[in-house]
Backbone as CSV, one residue per row, in Angstrom:
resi,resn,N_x,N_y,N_z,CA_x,CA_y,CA_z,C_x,C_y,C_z
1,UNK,20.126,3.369,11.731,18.732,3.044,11.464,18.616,2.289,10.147
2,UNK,17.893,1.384,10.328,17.824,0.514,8.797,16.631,0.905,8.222
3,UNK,16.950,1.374,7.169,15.947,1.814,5.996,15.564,1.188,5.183
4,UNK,16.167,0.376,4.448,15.554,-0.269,3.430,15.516,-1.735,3.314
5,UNK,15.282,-2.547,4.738,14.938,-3.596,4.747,14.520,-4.035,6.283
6,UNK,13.503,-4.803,6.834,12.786,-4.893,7.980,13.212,-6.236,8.199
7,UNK,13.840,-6.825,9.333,13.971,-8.017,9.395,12.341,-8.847,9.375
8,UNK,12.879,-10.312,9.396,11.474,-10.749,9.106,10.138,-10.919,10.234
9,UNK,11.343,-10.685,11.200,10.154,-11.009,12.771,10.079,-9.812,13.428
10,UNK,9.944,-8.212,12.606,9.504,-7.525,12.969,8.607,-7.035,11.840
11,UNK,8.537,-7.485,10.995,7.737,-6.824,9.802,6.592,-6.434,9.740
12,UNK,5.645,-7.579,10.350,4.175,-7.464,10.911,4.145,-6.873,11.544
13,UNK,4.889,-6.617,12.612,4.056,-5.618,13.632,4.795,-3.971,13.453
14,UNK,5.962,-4.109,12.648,6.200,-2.925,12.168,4.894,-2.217,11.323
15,UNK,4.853,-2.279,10.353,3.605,-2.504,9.203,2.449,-2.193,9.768
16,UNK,2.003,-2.661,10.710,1.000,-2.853,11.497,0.822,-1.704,12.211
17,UNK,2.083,-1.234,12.981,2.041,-0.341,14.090,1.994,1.304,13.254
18,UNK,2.803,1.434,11.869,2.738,2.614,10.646,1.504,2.817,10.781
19,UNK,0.659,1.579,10.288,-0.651,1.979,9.550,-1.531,2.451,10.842
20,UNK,-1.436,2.030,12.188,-1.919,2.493,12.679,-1.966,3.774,13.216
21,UNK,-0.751,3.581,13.693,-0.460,5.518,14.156,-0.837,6.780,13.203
22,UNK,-0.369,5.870,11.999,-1.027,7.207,10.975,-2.328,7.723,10.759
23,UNK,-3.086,6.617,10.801,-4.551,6.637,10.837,-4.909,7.710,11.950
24,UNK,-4.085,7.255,13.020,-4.582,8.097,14.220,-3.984,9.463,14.575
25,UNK,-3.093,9.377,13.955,-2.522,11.464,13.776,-3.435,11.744,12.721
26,UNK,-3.981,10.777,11.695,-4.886,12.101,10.594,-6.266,12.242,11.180
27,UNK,-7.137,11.177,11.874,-7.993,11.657,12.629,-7.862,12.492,13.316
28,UNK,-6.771,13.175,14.399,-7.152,14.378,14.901,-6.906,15.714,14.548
29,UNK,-7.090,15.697,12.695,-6.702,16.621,12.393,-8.375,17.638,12.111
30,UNK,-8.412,18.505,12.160,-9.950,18.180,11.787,-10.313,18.625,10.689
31,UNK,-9.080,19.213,10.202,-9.305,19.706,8.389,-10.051,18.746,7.583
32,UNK,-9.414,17.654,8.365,-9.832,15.835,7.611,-11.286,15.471,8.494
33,UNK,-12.089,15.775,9.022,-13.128,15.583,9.649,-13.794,15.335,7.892
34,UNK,-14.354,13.810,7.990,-15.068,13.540,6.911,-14.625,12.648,5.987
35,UNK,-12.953,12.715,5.987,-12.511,12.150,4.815,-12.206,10.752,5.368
36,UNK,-12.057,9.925,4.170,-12.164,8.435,4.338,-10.916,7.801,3.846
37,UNK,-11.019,6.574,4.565,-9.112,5.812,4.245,-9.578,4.388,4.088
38,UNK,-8.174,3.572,2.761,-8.138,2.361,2.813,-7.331,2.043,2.574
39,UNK,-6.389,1.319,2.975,-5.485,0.323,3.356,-5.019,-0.210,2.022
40,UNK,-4.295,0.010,0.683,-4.112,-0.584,-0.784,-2.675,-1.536,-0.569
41,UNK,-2.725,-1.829,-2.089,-0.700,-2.159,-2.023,-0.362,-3.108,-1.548
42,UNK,0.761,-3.649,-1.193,1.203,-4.806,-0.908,0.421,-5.402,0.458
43,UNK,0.541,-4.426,1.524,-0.132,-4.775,2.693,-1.326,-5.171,3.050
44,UNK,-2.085,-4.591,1.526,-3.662,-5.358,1.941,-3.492,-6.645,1.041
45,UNK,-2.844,-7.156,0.057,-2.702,-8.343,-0.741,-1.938,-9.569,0.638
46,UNK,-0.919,-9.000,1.430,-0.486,-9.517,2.764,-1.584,-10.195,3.369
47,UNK,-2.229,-9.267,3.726,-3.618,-9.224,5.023,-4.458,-10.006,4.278
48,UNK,-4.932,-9.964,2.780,-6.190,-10.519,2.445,-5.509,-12.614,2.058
49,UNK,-4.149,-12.254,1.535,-3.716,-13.676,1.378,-2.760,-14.524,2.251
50,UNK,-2.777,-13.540,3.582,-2.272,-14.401,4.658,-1.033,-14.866,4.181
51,UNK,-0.245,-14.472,3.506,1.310,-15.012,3.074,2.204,-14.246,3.421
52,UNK,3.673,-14.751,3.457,4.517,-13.317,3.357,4.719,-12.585,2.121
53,UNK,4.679,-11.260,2.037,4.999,-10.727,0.412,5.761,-9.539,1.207
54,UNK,6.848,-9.385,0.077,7.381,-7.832,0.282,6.896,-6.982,-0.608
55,UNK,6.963,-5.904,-0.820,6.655,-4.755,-2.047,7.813,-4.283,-2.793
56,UNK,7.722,-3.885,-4.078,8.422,-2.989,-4.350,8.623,-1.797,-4.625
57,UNK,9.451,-0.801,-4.144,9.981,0.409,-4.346,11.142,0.599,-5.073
58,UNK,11.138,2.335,-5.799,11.912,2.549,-6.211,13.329,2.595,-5.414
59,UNK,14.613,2.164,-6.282,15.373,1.738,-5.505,15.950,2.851,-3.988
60,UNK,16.109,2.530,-3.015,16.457,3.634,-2.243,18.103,3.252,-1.303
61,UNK,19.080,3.942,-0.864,20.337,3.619,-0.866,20.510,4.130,0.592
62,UNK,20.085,3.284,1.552,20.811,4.041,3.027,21.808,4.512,3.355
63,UNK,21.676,5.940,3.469,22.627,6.820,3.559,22.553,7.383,5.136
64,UNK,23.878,8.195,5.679,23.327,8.862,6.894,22.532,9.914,6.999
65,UNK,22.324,10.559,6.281,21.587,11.988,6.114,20.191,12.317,4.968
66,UNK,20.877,11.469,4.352,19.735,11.281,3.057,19.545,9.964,2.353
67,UNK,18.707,9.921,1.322,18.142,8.709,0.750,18.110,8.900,-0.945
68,UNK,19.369,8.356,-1.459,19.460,8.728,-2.942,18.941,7.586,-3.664
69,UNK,18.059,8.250,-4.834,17.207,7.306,-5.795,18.218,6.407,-6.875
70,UNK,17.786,5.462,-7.405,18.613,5.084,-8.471,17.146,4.487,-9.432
71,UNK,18.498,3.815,-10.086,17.218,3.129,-11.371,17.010,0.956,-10.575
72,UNK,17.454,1.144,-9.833,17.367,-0.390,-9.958,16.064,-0.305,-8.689
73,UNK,15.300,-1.802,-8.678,13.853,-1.792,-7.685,14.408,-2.680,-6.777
74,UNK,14.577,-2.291,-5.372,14.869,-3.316,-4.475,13.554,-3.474,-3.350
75,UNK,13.907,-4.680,-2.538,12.916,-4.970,-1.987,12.715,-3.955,-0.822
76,UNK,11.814,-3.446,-0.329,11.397,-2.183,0.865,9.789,-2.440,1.274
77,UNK,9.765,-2.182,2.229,8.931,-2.889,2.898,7.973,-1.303,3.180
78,UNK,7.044,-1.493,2.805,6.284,-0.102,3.167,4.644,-0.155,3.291
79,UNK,3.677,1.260,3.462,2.497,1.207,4.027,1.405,2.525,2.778
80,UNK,0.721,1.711,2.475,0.164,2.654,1.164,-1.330,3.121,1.847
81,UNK,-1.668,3.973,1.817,-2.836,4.581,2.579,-3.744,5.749,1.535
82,UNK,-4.521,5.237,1.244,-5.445,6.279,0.431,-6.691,6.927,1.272
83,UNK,-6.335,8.024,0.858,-7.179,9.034,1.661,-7.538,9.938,0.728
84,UNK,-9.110,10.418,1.498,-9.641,11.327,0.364,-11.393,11.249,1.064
85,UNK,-11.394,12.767,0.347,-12.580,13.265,0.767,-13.741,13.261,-0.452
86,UNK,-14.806,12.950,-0.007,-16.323,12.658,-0.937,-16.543,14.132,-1.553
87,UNK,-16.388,15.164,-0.175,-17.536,16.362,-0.835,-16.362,17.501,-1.213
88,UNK,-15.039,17.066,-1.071,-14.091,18.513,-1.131,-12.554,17.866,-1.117
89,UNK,-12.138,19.106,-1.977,-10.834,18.059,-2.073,-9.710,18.033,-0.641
90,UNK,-8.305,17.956,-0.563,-7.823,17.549,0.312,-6.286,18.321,-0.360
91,UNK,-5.552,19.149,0.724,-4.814,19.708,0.444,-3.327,18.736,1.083
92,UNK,-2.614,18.069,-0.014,-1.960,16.976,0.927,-0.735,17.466,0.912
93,UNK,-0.487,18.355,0.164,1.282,18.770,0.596,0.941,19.177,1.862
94,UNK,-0.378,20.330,2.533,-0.165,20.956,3.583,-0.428,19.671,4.504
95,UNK,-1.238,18.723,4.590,-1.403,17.893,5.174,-0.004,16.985,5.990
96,UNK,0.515,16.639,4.702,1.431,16.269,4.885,2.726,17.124,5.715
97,UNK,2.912,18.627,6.000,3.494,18.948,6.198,3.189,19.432,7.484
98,UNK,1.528,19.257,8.087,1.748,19.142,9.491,1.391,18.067,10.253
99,UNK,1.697,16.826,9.382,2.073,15.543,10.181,3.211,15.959,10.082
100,UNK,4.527,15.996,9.858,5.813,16.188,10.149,5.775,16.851,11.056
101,UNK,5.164,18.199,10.862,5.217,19.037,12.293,5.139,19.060,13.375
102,UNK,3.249,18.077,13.490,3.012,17.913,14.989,3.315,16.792,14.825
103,UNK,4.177,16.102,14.649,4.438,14.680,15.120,5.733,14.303,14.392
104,UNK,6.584,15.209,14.715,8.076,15.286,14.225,8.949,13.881,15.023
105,UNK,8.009,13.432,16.138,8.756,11.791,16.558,8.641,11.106,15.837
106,UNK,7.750,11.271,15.068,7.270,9.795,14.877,7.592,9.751,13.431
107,UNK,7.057,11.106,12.614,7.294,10.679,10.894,8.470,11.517,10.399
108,UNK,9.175,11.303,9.393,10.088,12.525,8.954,10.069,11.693,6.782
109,UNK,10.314,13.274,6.647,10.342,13.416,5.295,11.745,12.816,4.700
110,UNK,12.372,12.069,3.693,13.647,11.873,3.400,13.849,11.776,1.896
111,UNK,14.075,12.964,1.284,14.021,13.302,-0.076,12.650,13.022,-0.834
112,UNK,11.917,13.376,-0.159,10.314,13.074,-0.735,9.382,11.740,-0.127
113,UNK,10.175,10.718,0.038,9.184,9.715,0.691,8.792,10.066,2.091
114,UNK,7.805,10.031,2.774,7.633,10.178,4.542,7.573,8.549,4.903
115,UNK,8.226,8.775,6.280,8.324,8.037,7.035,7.992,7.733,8.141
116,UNK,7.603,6.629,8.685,7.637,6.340,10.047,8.406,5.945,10.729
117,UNK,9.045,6.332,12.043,9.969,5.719,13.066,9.574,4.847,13.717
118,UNK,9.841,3.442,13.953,9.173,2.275,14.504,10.557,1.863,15.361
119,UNK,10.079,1.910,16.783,10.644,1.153,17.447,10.724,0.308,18.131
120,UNK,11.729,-1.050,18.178,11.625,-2.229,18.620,12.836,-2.662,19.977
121,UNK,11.970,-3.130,20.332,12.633,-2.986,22.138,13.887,-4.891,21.450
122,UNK,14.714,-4.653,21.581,15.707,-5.902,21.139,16.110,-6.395,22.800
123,UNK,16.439,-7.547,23.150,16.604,-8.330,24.505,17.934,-8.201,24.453
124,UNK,18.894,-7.906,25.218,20.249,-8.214,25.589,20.708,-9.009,26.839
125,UNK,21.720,-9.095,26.775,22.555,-10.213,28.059,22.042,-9.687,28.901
126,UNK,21.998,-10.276,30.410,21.900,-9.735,31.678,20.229,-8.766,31.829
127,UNK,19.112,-9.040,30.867,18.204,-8.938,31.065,17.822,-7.499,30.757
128,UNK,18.729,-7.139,29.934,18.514,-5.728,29.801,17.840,-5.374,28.352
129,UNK,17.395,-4.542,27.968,16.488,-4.241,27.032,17.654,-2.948,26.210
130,UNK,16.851,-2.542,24.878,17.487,-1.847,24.186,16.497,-1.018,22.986
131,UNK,16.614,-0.395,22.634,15.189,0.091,21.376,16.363,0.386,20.269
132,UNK,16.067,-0.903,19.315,16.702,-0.475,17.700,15.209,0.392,17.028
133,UNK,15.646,1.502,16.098,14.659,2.112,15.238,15.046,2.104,13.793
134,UNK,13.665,1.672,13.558,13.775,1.207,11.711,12.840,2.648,11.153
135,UNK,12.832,3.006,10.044,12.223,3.464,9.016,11.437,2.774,8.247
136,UNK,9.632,2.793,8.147,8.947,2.429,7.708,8.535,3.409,6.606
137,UNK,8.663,2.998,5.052,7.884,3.745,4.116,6.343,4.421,4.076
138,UNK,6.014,5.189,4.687,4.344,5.609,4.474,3.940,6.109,3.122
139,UNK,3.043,5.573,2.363,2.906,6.392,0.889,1.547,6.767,1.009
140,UNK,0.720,8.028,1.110,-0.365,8.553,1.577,-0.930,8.867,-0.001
141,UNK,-1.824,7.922,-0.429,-2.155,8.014,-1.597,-2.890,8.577,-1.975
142,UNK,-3.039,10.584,-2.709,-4.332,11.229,-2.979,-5.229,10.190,-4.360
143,UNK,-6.619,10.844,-4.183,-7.613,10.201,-4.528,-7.349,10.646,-6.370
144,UNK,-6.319,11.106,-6.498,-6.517,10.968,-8.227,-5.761,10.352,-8.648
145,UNK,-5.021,9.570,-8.146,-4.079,8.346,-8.534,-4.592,7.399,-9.107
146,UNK,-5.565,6.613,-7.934,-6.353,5.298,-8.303,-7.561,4.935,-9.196
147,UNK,-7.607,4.099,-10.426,-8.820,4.587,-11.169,-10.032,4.808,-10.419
148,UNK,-10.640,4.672,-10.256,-11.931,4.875,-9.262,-11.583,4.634,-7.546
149,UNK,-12.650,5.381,-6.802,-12.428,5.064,-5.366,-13.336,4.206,-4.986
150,UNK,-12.666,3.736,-4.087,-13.618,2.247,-3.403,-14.672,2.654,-2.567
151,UNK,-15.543,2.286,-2.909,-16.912,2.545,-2.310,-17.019,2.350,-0.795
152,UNK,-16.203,1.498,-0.285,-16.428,0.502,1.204,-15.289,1.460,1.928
153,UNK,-14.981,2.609,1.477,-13.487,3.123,2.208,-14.019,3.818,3.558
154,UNK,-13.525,3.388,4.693,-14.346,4.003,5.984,-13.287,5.341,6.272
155,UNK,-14.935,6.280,6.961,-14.467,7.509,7.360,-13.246,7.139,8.390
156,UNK,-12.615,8.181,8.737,-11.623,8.236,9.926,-12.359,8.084,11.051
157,UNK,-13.260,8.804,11.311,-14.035,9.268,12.559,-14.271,7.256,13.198
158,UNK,-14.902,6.211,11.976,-15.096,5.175,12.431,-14.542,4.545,12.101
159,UNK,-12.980,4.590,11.708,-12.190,3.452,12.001,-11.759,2.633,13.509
160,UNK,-12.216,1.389,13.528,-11.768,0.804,14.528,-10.192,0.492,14.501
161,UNK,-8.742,1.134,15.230,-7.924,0.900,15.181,-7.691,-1.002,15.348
162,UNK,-8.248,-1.918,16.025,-8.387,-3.009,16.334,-8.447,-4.244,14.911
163,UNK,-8.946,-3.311,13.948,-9.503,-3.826,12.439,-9.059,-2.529,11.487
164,UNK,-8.235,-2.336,10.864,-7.760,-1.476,9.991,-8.319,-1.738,8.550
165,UNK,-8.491,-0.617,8.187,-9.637,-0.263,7.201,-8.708,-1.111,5.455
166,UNK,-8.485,-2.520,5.630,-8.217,-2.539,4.208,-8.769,-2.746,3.172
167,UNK,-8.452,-2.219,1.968,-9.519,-2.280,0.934,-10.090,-3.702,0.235
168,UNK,-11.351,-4.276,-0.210,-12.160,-5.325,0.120,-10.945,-6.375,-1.361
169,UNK,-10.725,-7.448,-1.234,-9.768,-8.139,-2.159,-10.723,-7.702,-4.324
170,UNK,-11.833,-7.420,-4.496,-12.233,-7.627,-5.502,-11.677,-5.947,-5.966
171,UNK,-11.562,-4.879,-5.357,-11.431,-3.598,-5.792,-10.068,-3.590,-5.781
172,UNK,-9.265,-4.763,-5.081,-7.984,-4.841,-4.694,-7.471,-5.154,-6.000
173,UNK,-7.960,-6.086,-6.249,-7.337,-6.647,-7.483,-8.044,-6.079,-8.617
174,UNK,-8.549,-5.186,-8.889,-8.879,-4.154,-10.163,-7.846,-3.318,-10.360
175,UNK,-7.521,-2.844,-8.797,-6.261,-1.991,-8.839,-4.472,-2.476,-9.296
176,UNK,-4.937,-3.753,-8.885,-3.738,-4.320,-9.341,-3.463,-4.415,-10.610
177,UNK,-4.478,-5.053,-11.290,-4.550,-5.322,-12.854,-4.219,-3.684,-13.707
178,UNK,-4.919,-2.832,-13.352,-4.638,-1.201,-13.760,-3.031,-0.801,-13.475
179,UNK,-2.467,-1.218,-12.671,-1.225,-0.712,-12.330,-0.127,-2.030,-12.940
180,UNK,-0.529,-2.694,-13.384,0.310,-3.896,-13.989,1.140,-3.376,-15.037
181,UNK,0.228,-2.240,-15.882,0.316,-1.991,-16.857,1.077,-0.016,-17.169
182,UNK,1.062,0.285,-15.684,1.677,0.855,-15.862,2.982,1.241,-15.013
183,UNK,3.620,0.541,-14.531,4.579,0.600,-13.674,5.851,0.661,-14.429
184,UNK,6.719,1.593,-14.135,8.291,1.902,-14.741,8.857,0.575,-14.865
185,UNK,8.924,0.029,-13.703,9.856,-1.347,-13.112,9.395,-2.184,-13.258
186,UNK,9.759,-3.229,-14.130,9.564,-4.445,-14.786,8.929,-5.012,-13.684
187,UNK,9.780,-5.344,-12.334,9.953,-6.330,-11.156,8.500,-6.196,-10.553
188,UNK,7.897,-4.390,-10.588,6.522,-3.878,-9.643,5.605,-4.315,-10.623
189,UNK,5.622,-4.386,-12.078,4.437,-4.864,-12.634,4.084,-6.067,-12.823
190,UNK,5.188,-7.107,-12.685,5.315,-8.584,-12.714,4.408,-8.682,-11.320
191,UNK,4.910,-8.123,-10.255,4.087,-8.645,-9.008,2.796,-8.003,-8.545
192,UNK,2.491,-7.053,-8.952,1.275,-6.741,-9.361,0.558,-7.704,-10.500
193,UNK,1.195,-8.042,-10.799,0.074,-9.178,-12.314,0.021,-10.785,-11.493
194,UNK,1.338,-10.864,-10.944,0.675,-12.015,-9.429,-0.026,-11.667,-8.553
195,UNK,-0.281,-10.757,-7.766,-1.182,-10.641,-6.769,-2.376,-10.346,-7.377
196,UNK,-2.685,-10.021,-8.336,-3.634,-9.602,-8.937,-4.329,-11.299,-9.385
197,UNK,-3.799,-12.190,-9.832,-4.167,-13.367,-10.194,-4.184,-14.262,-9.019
198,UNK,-3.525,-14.293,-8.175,-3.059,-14.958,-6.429,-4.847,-13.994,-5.763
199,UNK,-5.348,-13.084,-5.694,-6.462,-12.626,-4.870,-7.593,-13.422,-6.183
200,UNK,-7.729,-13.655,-7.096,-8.695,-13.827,-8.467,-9.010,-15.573,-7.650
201,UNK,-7.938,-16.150,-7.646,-7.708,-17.342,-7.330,-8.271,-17.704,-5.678
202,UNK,-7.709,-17.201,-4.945,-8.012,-17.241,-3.721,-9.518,-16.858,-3.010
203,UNK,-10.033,-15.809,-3.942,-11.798,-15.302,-3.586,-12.380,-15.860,-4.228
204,UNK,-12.206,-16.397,-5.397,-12.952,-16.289,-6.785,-12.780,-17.452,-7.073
205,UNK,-11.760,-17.948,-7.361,-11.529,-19.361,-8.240,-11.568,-18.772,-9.192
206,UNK,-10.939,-17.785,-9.618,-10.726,-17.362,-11.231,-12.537,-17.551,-11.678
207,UNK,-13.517,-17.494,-10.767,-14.659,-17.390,-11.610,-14.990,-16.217,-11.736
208,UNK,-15.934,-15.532,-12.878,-16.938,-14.074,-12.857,-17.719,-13.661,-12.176
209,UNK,-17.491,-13.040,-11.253,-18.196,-12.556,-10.180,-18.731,-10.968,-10.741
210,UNK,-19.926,-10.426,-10.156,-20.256,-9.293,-10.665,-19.540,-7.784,-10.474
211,UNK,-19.073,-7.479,-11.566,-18.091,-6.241,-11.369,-19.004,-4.804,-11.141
212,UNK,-18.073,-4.258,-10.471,-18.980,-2.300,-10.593,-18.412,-1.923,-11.839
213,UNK,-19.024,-0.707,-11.947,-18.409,-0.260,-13.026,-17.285,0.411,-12.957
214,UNK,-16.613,0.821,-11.893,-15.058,1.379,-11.817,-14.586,-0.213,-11.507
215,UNK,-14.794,-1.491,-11.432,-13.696,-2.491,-11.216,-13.638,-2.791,-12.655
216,UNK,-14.850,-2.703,-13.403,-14.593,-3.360,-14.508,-13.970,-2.202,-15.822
217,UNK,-14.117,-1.042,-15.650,-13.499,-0.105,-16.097,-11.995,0.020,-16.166
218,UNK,-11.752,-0.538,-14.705,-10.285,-0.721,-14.087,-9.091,-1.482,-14.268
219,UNK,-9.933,-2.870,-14.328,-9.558,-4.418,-15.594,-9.487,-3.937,-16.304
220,UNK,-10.110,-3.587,-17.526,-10.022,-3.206,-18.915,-9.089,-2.212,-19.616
221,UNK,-9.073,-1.247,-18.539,-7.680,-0.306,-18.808,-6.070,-0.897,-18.778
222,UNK,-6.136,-2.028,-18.024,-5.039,-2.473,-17.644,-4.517,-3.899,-18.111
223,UNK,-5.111,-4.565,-18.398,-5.353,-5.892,-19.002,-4.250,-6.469,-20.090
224,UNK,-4.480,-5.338,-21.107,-3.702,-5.487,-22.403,-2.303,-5.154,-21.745
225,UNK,-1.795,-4.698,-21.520,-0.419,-4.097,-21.015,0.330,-5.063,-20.036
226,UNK,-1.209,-5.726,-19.195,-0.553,-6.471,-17.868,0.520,-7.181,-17.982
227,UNK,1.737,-7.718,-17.046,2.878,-8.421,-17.151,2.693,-9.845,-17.246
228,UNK,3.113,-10.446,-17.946,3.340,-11.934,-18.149,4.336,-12.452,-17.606
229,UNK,4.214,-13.428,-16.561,4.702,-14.152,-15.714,4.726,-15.603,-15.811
230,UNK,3.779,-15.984,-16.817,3.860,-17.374,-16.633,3.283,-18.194,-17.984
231,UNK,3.225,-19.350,-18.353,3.127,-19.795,-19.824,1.248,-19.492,-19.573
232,UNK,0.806,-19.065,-18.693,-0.888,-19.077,-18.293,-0.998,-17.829,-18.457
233,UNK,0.136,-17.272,-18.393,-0.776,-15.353,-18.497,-1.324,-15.145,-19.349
234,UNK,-0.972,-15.868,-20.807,-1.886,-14.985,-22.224,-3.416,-15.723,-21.505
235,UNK,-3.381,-16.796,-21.277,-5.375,-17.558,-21.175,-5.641,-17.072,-20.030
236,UNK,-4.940,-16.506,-18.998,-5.835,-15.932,-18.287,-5.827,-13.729,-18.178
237,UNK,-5.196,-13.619,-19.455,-5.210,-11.992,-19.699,-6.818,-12.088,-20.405
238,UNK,-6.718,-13.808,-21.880,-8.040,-13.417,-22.334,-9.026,-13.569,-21.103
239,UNK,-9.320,-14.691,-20.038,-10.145,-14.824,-19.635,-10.689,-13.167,-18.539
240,UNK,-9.552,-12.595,-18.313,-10.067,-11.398,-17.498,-10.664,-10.269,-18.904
241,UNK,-10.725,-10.196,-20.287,-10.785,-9.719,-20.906,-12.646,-10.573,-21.119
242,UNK,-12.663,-11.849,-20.923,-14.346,-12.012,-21.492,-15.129,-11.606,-20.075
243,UNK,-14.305,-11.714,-18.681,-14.615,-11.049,-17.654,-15.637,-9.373,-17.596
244,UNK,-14.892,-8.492,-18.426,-15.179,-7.317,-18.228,-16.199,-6.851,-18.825
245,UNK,-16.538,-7.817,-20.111,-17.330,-7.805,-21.522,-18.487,-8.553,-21.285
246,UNK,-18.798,-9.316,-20.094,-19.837,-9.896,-19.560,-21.069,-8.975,-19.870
């Protein structure tokens, strides 16, 4: 099983097929009756800028039995999902531990990350078919991670599987800019400080558009720290800095 890399002409619909199934084992849970999901992370910067991007993770080493950490960030292809409830909190170790349970096909735990099993039907000689299975990263993100929660995050109950709930590009890139600044790995905060400027560019034209107060709270925490990538990052760190101060 290949773990830590998705060829390229299954990626999309790998990705695709994670985020969905998951969505749809936590809807029928009904502990979660109420709570709401959005789509963060590399996959909604994917979806909102129509390009290819990979993500990065901490490094992970395909093994047969297990999955040992190191210090270096390689490329891994994975599915970030924030979930979380308005009126009560959300118990996610147990959560998490009966998606493994009732749905021991599909996800499994491997030294702390969960996973999805995705399988892809491969064509052989003589017309015959075959199912290779990859390992998709799922990272189920509780609600005290992210500086503020996104207002637009749809319940479970009305997610349309057809349109997956990703989070809107302007809250996207607040989050990005906040996490620029704090990421271990040089490599995750560099590309967080591009996608974060790549969505600014692409919605915006780098113009000031009106912030909430958790986006602009969110910028501002993160700003000073953000990664420099390019001889433009200092004029456009100040310009997201007269941004917030509007």
């Amino acid at each position: 099983m290949d773990i830590t890399r998705l060829p390229d002409d299954i990626l999309d619909p790998a990705l695709k097929t994670a985020a969905e199934t998951l969505i749809q084992c936590l809807h029928t849970m009904p502990e979660l009756r109420g709570a709401k999901v959005a789509i963060i992370g590399g996959m909604a910067v994917k979806h909102h800028l129509e390009g290819r991007r990979r993500t990065y993770v901490s490094g992970l080493k395909n093994q047969i039995y297990q999955l040992v950490l190191t210090r270096a960030c390689i490329l891994v292809q994975d599915v970030d999902v924030l979930l979380f409830r308005p009126d009560r909190p959300i118990d996610y170790q147990l959560m998490r531990k009966e998606l493994v349970s009732r749905f021991s096909g599909l996800f499994k735990e491997r030294a702390g990350p969960l996973f999805f099993k995705y399988k892809h039907t491969v064509e052989l000689k003589k017309k015959r078919k075959a199912k290779r299975s990859y390992f998709v990263q799922v990272d189920i993100i509780p609600d005290y991670l992210p500086p503020y929660l996104p207002a637009q995050a749809i319940t479970l109950e009305d997610v349309d599987i057809g349109h997956l709930p990703f989070v809107n590009p302007l809250d996207l890139l607040s989050y990005k800019v906040h996490c620029s600044s704090l990421r271990p790995c040089l490599r995750k905060r560099t590309q967080d400080a591009k996608d974060a400027v790549k969505l600014w560019q692409a919605y915006y034209g780098e113009e000031y558009v009106p912030l909430s107060k958790g986006q602009r709270d969110a910028i501002a925490s993160g700003v000073d720290l953000m990664a420099e990538f390019s001889r433009n990052c200092r004029w456009r760190k100040w310009r997201l800095r007269q941004w917030v101060n509007l």
